[in-house]
C-alpha positions, 0 to 999 in steps of 0.5 A: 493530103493523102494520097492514093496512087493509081495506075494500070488504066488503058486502052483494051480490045473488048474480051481483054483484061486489065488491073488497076492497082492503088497504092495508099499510106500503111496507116490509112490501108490499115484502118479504111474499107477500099474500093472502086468506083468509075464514072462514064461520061455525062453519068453519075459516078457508081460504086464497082467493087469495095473490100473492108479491112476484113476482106469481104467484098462487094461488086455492083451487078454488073460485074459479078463474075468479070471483076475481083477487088483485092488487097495486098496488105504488105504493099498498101495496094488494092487491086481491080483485076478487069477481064471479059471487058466490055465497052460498056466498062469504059470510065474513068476509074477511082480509087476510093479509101472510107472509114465512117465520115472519112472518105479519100479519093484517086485522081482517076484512070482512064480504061477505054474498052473498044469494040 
């Protein structure tokens, strides 16, 4: 199966910042849209961040201005730069690789933010 590889979740005071990296076969970096999603406990998981293959990126609302997707194409790795978090971000967080009907997913990382 692929694979996508997370890492950089954790434990954060509120105000402090983290990244999440995702690490994705060149060939399925090459071609599928990436992004982030998180799902709190006893809530729906949501979309929090997507970057195409093209670089346009899109962010839920409640994020805009916290949250920056990246992708780093010489290393098969998107990125969730997280600051000014709040306990309201605290999920676990996927990985997420679509094109069309195609869809892969991370095994999830843990980001707790404290208060």
């Amino acid at each position: 199966q692929v694979q996508l590889v997370e890492s950089g979740g954790g434990l954060v005071q509120a105000g402090g910042s983290l990244r999440l990296s995702c690490a994705a076969s060149k060939i399925i970096f090459s071609i599928y849209d990436m992004g982030w999603y998180r799902q709190a406990p006893g809530k729906q998981r949501e979309l929090v961040a997507k970057i195409t293959t093209g670089g346009s990126t899109n962010y839920t609302d409640s994020v805009k201005g916290r949250f920056t997707i990246s992708r780093d194409n010489a290393k098969n790795t998107v990125y969730l730069q997280m600051d000014s978090l709040k306990p309201d971000d605290t999920a676990v967080y996927f990985c997420n690789a679509d094109r069309r009907v195609l869809t892969f997913w991370g095994q999830g990382t843990q980001v707790t933010v404290s208060s």
